[in-house]
Each structure stands twice: as C-alpha cells, then as structure tokens.
C-alpha positions as CSV (number, residue, x, y, z in Angstrom):
1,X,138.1,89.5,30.3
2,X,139.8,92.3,32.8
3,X,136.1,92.2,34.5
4,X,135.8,88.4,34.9
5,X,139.6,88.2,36.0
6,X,140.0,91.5,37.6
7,X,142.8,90.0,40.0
8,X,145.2,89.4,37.0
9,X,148.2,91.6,36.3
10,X,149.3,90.4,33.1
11,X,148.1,88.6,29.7
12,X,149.2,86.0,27.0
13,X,147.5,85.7,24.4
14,X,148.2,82.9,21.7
15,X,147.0,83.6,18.5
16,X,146.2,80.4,16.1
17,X,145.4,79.9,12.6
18,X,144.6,83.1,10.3
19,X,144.9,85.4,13.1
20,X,148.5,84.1,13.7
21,X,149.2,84.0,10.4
22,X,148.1,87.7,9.0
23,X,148.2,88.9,12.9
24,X,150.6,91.6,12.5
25,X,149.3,92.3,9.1
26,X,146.1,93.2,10.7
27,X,147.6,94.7,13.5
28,X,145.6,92.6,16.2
29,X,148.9,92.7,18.6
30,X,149.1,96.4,18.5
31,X,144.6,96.3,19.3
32,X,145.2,93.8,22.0
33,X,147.9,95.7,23.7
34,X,146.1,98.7,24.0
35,X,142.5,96.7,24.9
36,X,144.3,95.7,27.9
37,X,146.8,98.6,28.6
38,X,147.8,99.5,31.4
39,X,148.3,95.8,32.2
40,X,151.2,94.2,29.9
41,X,150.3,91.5,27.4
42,X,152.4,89.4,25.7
43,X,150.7,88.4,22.3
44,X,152.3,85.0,21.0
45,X,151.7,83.9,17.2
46,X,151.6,80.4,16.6
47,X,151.6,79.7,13.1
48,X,151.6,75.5,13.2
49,X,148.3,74.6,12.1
50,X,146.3,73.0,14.9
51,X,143.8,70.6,14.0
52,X,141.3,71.2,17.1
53,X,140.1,74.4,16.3
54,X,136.2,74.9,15.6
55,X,137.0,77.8,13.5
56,X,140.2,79.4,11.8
57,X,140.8,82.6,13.7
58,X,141.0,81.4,17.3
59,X,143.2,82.8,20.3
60,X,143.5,81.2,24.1
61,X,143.5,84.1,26.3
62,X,145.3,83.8,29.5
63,X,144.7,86.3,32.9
64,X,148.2,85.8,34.8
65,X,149.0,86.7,38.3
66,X,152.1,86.7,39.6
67,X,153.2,84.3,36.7
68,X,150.5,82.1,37.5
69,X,147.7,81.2,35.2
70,X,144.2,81.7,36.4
71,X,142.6,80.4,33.4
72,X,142.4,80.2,29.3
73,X,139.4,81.1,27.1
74,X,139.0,80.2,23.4
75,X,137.9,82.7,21.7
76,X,136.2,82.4,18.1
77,X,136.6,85.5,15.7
78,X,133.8,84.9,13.1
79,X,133.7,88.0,11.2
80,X,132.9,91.8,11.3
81,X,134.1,91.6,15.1
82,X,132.1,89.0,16.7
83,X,133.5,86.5,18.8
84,X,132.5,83.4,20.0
85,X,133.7,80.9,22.9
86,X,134.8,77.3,22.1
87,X,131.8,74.8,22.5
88,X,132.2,73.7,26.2
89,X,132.0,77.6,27.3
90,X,129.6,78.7,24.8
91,X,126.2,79.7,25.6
92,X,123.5,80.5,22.8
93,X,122.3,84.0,23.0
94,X,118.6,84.3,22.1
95,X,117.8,85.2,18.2
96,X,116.6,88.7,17.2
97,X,115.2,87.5,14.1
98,X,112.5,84.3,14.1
99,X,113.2,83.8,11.0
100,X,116.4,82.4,9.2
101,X,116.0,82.7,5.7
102,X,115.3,85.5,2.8
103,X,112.1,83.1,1.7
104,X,110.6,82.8,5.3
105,X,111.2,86.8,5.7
106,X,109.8,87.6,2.3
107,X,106.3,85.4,3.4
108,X,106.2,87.0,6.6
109,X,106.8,90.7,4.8
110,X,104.0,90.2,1.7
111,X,101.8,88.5,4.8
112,X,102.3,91.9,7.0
113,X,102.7,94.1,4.5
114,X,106.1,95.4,5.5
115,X,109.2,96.5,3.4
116,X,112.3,95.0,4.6
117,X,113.3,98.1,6.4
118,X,109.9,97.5,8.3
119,X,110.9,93.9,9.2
120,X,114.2,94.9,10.9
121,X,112.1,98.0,12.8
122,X,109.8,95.4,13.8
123,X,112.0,92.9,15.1
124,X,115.0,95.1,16.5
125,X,112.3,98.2,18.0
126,X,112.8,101.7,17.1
127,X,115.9,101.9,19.5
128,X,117.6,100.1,15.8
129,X,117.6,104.0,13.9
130,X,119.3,105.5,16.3
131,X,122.3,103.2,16.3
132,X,121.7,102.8,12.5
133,X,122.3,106.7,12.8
134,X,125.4,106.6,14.4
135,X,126.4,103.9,12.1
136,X,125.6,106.6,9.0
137,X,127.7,109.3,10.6
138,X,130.7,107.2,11.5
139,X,130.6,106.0,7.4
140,X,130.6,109.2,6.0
141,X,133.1,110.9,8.7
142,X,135.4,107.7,6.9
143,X,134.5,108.4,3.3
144,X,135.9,112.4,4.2
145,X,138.6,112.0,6.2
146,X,139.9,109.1,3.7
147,X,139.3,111.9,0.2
148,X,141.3,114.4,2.4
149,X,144.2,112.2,3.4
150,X,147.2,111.7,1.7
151,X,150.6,109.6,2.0
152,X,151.8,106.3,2.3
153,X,150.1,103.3,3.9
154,X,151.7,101.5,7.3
155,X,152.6,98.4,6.9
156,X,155.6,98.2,4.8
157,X,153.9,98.1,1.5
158,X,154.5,101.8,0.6
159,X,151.2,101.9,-0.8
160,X,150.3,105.3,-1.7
161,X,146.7,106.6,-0.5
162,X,144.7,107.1,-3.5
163,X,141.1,108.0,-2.7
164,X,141.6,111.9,-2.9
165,X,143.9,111.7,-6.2
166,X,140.9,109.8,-7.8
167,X,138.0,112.0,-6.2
168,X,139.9,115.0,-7.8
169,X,140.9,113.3,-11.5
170,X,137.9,115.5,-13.0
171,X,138.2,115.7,-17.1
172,X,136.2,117.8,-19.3
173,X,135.6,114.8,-21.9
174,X,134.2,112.8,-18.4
175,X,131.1,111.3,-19.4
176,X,128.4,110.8,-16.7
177,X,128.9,106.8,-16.0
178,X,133.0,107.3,-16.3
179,X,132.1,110.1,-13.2
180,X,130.3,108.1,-11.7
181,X,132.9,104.6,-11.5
182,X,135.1,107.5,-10.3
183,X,133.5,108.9,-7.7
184,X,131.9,105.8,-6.1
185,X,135.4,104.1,-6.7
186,X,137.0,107.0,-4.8
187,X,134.3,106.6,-2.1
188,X,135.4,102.9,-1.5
189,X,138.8,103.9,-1.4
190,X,138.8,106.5,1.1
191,X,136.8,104.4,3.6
192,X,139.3,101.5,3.1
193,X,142.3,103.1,3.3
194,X,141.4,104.4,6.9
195,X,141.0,100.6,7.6
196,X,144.6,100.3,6.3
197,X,146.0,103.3,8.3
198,X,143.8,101.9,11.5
199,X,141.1,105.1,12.0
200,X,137.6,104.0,12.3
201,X,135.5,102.2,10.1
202,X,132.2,100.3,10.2
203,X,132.9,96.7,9.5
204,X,130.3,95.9,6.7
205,X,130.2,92.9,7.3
206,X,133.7,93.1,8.0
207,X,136.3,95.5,8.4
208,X,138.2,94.4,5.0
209,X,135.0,94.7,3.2
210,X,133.8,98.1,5.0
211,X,134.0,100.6,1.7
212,X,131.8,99.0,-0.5
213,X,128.3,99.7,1.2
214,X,129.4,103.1,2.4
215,X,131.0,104.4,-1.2
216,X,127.2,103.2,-2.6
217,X,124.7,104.9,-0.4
218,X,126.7,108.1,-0.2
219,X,127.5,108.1,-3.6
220,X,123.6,108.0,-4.1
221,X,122.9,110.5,-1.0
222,X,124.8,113.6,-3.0
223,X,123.7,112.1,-6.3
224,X,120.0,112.1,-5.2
225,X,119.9,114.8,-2.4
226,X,118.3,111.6,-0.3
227,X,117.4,112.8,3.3
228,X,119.8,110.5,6.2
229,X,116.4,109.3,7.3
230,X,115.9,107.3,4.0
231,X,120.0,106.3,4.4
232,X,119.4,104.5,7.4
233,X,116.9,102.5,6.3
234,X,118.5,101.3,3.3
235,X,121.2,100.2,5.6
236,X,118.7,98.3,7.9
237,X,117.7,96.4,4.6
238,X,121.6,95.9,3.7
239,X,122.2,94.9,7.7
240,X,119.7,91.9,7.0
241,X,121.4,90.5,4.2
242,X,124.3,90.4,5.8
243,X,123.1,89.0,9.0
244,X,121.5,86.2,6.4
245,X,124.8,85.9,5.3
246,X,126.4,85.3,8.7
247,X,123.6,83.1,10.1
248,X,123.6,80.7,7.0
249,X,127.0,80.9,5.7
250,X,129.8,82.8,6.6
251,X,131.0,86.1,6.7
252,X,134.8,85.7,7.8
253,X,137.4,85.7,5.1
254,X,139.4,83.0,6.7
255,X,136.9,80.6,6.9
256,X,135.1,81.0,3.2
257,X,137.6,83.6,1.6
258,X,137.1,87.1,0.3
259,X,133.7,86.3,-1.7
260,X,132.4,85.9,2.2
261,X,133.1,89.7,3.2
262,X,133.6,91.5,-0.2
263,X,130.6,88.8,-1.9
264,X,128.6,89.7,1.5
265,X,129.2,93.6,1.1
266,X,128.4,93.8,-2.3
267,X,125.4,92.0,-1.7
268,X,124.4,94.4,1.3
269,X,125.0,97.9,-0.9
270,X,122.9,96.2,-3.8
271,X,120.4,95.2,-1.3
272,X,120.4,98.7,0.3
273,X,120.2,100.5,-3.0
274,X,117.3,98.9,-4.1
275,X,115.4,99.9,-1.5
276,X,116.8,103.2,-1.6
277,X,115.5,103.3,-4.9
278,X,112.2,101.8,-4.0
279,X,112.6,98.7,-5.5
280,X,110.2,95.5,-4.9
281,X,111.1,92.9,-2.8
282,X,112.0,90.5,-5.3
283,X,113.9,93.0,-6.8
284,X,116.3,93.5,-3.8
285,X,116.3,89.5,-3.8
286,X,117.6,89.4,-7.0
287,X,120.2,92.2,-6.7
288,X,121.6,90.3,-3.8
289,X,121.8,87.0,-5.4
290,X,123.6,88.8,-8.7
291,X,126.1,90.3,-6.3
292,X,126.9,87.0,-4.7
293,X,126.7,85.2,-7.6
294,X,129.4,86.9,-9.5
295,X,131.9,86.6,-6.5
296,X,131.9,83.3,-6.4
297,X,135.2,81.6,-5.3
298,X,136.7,84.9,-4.4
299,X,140.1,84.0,-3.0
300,X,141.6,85.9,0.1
301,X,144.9,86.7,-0.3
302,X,145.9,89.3,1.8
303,X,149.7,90.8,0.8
304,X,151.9,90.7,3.5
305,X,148.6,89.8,6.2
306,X,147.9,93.9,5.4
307,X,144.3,94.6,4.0
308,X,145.5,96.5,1.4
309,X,147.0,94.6,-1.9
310,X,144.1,93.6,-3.3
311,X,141.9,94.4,-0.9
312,X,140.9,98.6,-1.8
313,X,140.9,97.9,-5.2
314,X,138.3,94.8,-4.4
315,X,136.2,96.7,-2.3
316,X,136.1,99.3,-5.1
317,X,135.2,96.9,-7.9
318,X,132.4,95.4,-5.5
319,X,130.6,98.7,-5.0
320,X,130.7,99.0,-8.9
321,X,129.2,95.6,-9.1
322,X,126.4,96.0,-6.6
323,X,125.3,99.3,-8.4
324,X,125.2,97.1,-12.0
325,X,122.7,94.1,-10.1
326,X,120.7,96.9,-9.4
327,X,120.3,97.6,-12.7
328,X,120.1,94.0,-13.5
329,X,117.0,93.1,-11.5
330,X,115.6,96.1,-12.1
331,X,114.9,95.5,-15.7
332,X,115.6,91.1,-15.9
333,X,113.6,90.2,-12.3
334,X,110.6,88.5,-13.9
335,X,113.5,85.5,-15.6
336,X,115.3,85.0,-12.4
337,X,116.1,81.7,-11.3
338,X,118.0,81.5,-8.6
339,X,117.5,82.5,-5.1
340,X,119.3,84.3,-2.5
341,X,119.0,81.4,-0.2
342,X,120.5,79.4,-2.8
343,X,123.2,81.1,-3.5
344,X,124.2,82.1,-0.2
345,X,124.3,78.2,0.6
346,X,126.4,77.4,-2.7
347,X,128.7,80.2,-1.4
348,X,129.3,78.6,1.9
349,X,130.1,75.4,0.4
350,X,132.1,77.0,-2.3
351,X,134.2,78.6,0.7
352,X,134.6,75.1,2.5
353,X,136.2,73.8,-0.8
354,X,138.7,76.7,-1.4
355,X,142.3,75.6,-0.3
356,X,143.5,76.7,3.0
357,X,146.0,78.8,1.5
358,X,143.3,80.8,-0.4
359,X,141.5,81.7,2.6
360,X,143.3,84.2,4.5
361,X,146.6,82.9,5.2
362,X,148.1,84.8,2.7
363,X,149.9,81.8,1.8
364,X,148.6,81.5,-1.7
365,X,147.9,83.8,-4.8
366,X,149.3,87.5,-4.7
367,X,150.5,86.9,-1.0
368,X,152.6,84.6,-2.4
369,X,153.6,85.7,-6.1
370,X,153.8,89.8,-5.1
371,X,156.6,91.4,-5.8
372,X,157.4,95.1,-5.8
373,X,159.1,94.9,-9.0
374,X,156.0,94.3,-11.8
375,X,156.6,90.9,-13.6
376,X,158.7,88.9,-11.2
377,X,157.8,85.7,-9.7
C-alpha cells in the first residue's frame, strides 16, 4: 500500500466483521501501526455487521494526504495471512498446483510414481526445501523459546504460560504414552503461547492453529533422531493438505470456525507424520480424513478476541488427535470409507451452517459464558 500510494502521509483503516470484532484481541491495531510506522494510522473498528462483505474479515484501507483521501482498498483476510482484494480489484494469480483435489493428486502420484513430498518438489521446484527449511527452524526456535518462557499472558486474561511447567512435570510412575501426551502437549503449548505473547510463529494454516503441526514433527524428530532433511518433507506433505484445505474449503476461523484451522492443522501433522513414518498414500489419506472428521463443527470462540482461552489447550488436544489417526489408518485403512475430499467438502458446508456467533466473533460459547470465577454464568 505505502509503494502504490507513496504520496500519502497518513492511514485509516476500518476494520469490519471478525476483525473488528476480536481486532484488539488479536492485536491487528498494534501490527498495522507498526506495518505503516513512521506514518500515523488511525485503525477504526466497526463492529455493525455489514451485509456487502464477500468474506468476514475485511478492512477498507485508506492512503490520506493532507486529510484528503486518495483511495480505499478492500482487503480480504482469508486465513493463515493471505489477503485478497474485493472482486472488482481482484486479479487471479496463476495456480501452482494443476490439480485441485487429494483424488486427482493421488492418480497423478501412483501414475508418476511419486510420494506426496515428490509432488510438491515437482510442482513448486527445489527452491520449495529451502523455504521449507527456514520454515523448520522458525518452528522449533518457537517450540524453545515458548518451554523456556514463563509469566503471564497479555491481554488481560492473566493466563499463566504453561508449556515449561508441563515440559518439566517428569514422575517416576510416568508411563511411556502418559510421557508422551506430555511432552507433545508441552510442545503445542510453547509454540502457541508465543502466538499469544506476539513472538514469531508459522501460521499452520493459521496463526491460532500454529502448535499443533510443529509439537508433532518435533516431538517425533527427538523421539526418532529423524534428520531435518526428512522434517521438511513431511511438512511439504502436511503444506498440501492444507492448501487442499484452503483451495476447497476454508481455512479461516471466522468464516467456517475453529474446525477450519485447528480441523486443518490436525489434518496437516497427521498427514505429515505419516509420511514421516513412511506410510502409503492411502494411509496419509485416511489420517487426514480421521483428523477432520473428528473436528467437525468445531466452534470458534475466542475469549475476549485473545487466542488463548480455549485456543492452547485446542491446539494441544489436536496434536494428540493427529498422532491417534496415525495410528488409526495405520492398522483400519483397508475398511475406510470416506474420503478426504469428502470430508473436506462436508467440513466447508458444516462451517457455512455454524451460527455467526460461533465463528470468531467471540459472541457465543466461552466468549460469552467465561468468567474468571469457575461456575458462574
């Protein structure tokens, strides 16, 4: 925007929909202000719900000079950072992919004899391992600086950071799989929590649903001394579900609620693990459709617009999950039957059915029952 308008010398931005509504929640005044410091900006919040917008996280931004308005984009948030212009500025950017579902991939794989880490190599070019390698490093610098944090939350939640408290409740009587739900539990919880205190974080698909994918394949890095190289491309095979996801459904929180980022990221660490672990193709298809399955109608209900309440304990419970479709479709893939493509539909439409109030508004369900003192409504 500064480069198209570079004449301006101030902003307004109006913020509509979810991103009015859990706005400061999600800090988005406090991002914008410094994306366009030094220039001022003044970030308005209009929470009246508009009926013309193509999708519920929108903002008009304005260039000024002098006072005067030079123009006003629409801008579309549609997950895990993209954006999108309203229809009469929007121009289609060409497709990566040829193919836009899991059943036209899996042909063209068995065809070409690829795995589906092959498939995103081939249709990406090798230039994809080395951001896929900076991706790695920028999930694991999260998982340790979240373990070695400590304090309270921002946001006027008090919520206490957890992740290292977990990592470090070791007992004696432990027994390997109560270790385990611990440590990948603490994994999710660290990476989440530097969402919540605004460090850096991969959004996976999304930034409310970035702990689950990491606290998986790291997890299963120590667990199985796997080599980074291996890492990567189980998260090229997690990055295609996801993109499946977002190219056939949704991936944004506000328009399909939480089963649409958390659903999606538990679907990508399943999806990653099994090809971490080898797994066959229809394996990883069934892991995936498990994951999704299962999170069906997953409200978002954001406490007070902050991703934290119920947020890190979700992301936590959804790495769990994906690890238990692994080890569903690894034994039950033969008697599958349902696909990923169909269950990626029914989630869309599931999403399109939720209430407004369910779907990142925190209007409804703990955003609107929470209290600090357990038990009152």
């Amino acid at each position: 925007m500064k480069e198209l308008y570079p004449a301006a010398d101030a902003y307004r931005v109006i913020l509509y929909g979810s991103l009015a509504k859990t706005g400061k929640g999600h800090m988005t005044d406090k991002v914008l202000e410094e994306s366009f410091a030094p220039l001022p900006v003044e970030v308005v919040f209009d929470i009246s719900d508009k009926a013309d917008l193509e999708h519920p996280c929108a903002m008009d931004m304005i260039p000024l000079k002098d006072g005067r308005q030079l123009s006003c984009v629409r801008i579309y948030s549609i997950g895990g950072g993209a954006i999108r212009l309203a229809s009469s500025q929007y121009v289609e950017a060409p497709e990566v992919y040829p193919h836009n579902s899991f059943d036209e991939i899996a042909v063209y794989c068995k065809k070409n004899d690829l795995r589906l880490w092959q498939y995103v190599e081939r249709m990406e070019g090798p230039q994809i391992w080395d951001h896929l390698g900076s991706v790695w490093k920028t999930m694991k610098d999260a998982v340790g600086r979240g373990l070695a944090a400590s304090g309270t939350l921002p946001g006027g939640l008090e919520l206490q950071r957890k992740a290292g408290i977990l990592f470090k409740q070791y007992s004696p009587s432990e027994t390997p799989e109560t270790r385990e739900n611990r440590i990948v539990c603490s994994y999710a919880f660290a990476v989440c929590e530097e969402n919540a205190g605004a460090g850096t974080v991969v959004t996976a698909p999304t930034c409310g649903s970035c702990g689950v994918v990491p606290a998986v394949l790291y997890y299963h890095q120590q667990r199985l001394g796997t080599e980074d190289e291996h890492i990567i491309r189980a998260l090229a095979t997690a990055g295609l579900i996801g993109n499946l996801v977002k190219t056939n459904a949704s991936i944004s929180g506000a328009e399909c609620g939480c089963q649409a980022e958390v659903g999606t990221a538990c679907c990508m660490a399943s999806a990653g693990l099994s090809e971490l672990l080898g797994m066959s193709m229809e394996q990883t298809e069934y892991a995936a459709e498990i994951s999704m399955e299962h999170m069906l109608g997953l409200t978002c209900d954001p406490v007070n617009g902050l991703v934290q309440i119920p947020c890190i304990e979700r992301n936590a419970v959804a790495a769990m999950r994906s690890i238990n479709a692994v080890s569903l479709a690894h034994f039950l893939t033969n008697t599958r039957k349902i696909s990923f493509d169909t269950i990626v539909r029914t989630m869309y439409e599931t999403g399109k059915d939720l209430g407004c109030k369910y779907r990142e508004t925190s209007e409804g369900g703990l955003a609107k029952y929470y209290s600090a003192h357990f038990g009152a409504l």
